[in-house]
N, C-alpha and C positions, 0 to 999 in steps of 0.2 A: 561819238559812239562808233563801236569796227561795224563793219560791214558782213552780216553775214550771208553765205553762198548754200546754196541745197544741188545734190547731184540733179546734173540732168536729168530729163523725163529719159532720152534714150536709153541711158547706162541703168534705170529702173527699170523699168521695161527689160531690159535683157537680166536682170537680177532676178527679176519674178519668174520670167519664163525658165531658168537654168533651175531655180527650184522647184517648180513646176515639175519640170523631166523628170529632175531627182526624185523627187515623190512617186511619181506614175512609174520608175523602174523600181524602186523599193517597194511598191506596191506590189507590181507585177510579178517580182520572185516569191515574196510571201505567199499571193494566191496560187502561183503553181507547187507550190512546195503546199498548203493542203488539197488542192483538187487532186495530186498527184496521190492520198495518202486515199481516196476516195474512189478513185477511177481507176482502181486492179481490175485486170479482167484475165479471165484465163484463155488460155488458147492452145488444146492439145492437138499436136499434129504425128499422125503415123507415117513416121521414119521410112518404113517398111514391111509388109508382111509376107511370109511365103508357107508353103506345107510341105514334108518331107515326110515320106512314107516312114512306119517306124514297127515294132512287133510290141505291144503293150503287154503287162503281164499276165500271164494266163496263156500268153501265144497269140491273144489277137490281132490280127492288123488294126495297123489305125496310121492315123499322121499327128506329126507333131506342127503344130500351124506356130510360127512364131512372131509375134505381133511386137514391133519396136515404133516404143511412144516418147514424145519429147514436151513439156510443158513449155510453149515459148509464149505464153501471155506474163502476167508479170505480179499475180497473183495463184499462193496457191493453190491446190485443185487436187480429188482423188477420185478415181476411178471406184463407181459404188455398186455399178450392174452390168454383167456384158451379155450382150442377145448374138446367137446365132440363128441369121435367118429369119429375124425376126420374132423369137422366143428366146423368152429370157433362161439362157443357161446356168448364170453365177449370179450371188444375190450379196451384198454387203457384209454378210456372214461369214463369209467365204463358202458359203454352200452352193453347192452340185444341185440345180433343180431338178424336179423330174419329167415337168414336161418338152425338156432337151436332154433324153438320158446318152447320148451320142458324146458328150462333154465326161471325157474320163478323168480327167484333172486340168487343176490350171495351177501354173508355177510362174514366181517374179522374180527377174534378177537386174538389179539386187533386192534382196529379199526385204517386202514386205511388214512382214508381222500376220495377224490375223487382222479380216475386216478387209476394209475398201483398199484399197492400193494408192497411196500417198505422192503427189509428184509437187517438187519445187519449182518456181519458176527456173528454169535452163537445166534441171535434170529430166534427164532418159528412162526410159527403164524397157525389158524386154519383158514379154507377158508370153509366157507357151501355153496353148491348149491342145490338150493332148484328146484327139478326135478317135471317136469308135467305126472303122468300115461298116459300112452297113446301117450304123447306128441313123435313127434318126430326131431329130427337131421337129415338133410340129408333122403335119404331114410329109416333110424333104427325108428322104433316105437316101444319104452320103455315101456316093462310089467316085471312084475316081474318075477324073471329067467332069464332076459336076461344081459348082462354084459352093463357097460358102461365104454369106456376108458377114462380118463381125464388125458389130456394133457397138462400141464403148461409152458408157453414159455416167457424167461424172455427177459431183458432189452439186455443182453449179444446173443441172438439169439440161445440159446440153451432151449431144449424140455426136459422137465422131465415128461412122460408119468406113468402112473397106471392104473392098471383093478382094475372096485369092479362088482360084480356080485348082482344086486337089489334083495330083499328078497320078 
């Protein structure tokens, strides 16, 4: 009768544990490729904002504030209401509230549509509001020197607030 031989206990042992890894790495890309499809979150950040005097139609003064927004979350997100000062100016609609009648327009570029203001993850966009002198928000009546906070509150329920101080 031959003789038969069975691998070592070592050379097993290292057979189990190399498929072992194998497993737990083929595991591990699968579950971040779904938590990945789960855990979007948005995150809009203001670029920058400033106000520039401007003469509005009619001959008013006013300033044109212009607000530069970047989606760097990795879900997307749109802009659905913006407060000045803490009152809500702009509503979903694209309508002009009344209890900020200070808010003479607001313009997107690039342009929009009507409704909320749409942003991709790693696109920009520039948002002008075009401000009445004198006008006000709430009890604030806007002259120059005095700050305006704008508030941007997206689709997600989150506020991305900035000061610009009018010139």
């Amino acid at each position: 009768m031959a003789k038969r031989q069975a691998i070592s206990p070592v050379i097993a042992t290292v057979i189990i544990v190399a498929v072992t890894i194998a497993v737990a790495i083929a595991v591990a890309f699968w579950m971040t490729g779904i938590i990945g499809l789960f855990t979007g979150f948005e995150q809009l950040t203001i670029d920058a904002i400033n106000a520039v005097p401007t003469i509005l139609p009619g001959g008013f003064p006013g300033w044109e504030v212009s607000v530069t927004v970047t989606n760097r979350g990795t879900s997307p997100t749109s802009i659905t209401h913006i407060y000045i000062n803490g009152y809500l100016a702009w509503d979903i609609g694209g309508i002009i509230i009344v209890g900020c009648p200070a808010l003479f327009g607001v313009d997107v570029d690039p342009p929009a549509g009507a409704g909320a203001i749409p942003f991709n993850p790693g696109e920009s966009r520039t948002i002008t509001l075009t401000i009445t002198k004198g006008g006000t928000c709430g009890p604030t009546t806007l002259n120059p020197g005095g700050s305006v906070e704008v508030k941007l509150h997206t689709s997600g329920g989150k506020d991305y607030p900035k000061l610009v101080v009018l010139p």
